[in-house]
C-alpha positions as CSV (number, residue, x, y, z in Angstrom):
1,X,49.7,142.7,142.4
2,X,46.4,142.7,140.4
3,X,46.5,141.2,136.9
4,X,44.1,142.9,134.6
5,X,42.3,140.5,132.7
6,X,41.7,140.6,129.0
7,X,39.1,141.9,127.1
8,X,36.8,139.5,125.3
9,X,37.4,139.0,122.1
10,X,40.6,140.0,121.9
11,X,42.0,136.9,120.2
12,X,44.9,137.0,122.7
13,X,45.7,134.2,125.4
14,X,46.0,134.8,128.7
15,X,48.7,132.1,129.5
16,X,51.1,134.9,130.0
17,X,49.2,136.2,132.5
18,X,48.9,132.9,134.1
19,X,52.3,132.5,134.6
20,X,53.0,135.5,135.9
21,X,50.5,135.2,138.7
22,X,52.2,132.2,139.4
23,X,56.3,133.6,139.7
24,X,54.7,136.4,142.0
25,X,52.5,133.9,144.1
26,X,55.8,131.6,144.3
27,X,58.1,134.4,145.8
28,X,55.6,135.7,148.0
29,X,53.5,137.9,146.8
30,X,49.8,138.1,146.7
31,X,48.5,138.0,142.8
32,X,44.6,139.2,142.5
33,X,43.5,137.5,139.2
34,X,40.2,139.1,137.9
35,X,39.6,136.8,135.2
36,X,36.8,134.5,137.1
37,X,35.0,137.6,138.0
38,X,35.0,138.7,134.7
39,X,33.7,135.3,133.1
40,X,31.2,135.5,136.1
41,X,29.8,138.8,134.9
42,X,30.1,138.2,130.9
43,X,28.1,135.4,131.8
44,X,25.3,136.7,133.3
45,X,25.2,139.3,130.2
46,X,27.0,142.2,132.4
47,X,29.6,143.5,129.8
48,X,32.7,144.9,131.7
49,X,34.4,146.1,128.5
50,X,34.0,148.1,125.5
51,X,33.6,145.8,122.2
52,X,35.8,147.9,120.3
53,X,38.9,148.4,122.0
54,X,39.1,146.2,125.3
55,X,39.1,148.7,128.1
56,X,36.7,148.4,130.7
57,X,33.7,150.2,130.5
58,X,31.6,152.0,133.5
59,X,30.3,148.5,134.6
60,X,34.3,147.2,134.5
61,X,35.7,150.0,137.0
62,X,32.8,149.2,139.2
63,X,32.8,145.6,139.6
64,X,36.7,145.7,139.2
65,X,37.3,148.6,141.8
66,X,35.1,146.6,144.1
67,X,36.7,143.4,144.3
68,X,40.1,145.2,144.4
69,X,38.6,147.1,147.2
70,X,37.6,144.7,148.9
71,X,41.6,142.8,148.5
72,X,43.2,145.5,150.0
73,X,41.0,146.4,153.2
74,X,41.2,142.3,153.7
């Protein structure tokens, strides 16, 4: 299971998310959590996501994909 994380900004919490990622790791199931790699890239001043909306920009499917990618052939 991968867990999208939120956009920036967003105003949401991502607690629900959090404890999601923990029922699924619990019964067995391996939970990718992309929200370090996004903070990661903000931080460096990469932005992942489109300021209006929240969906991942070019950037986001490519950093994303990757480090999906790279959980599945793993």
């Amino acid at each position: 299971v991968s867990l999208v994380p939120l956009g920036p900004n967003l105003g949401l919490s991502a607690e629900p998310l959090h404890r999601l990622a923990l029922m699924v790791k619990t019964i067995g199931i391996e939970c990718v959590e992309l929200e370090g790699l996004r903070d990661r890239t903000e931080a460096i001043g990469t932005q992942t996501y489109y300021a209006d909306d929240g969906h991942w920009n070019k950037n986001g499917h490519n950093i994303y994909g990757t480090e999906l990618a790279k959980k599945i052939t793993q």
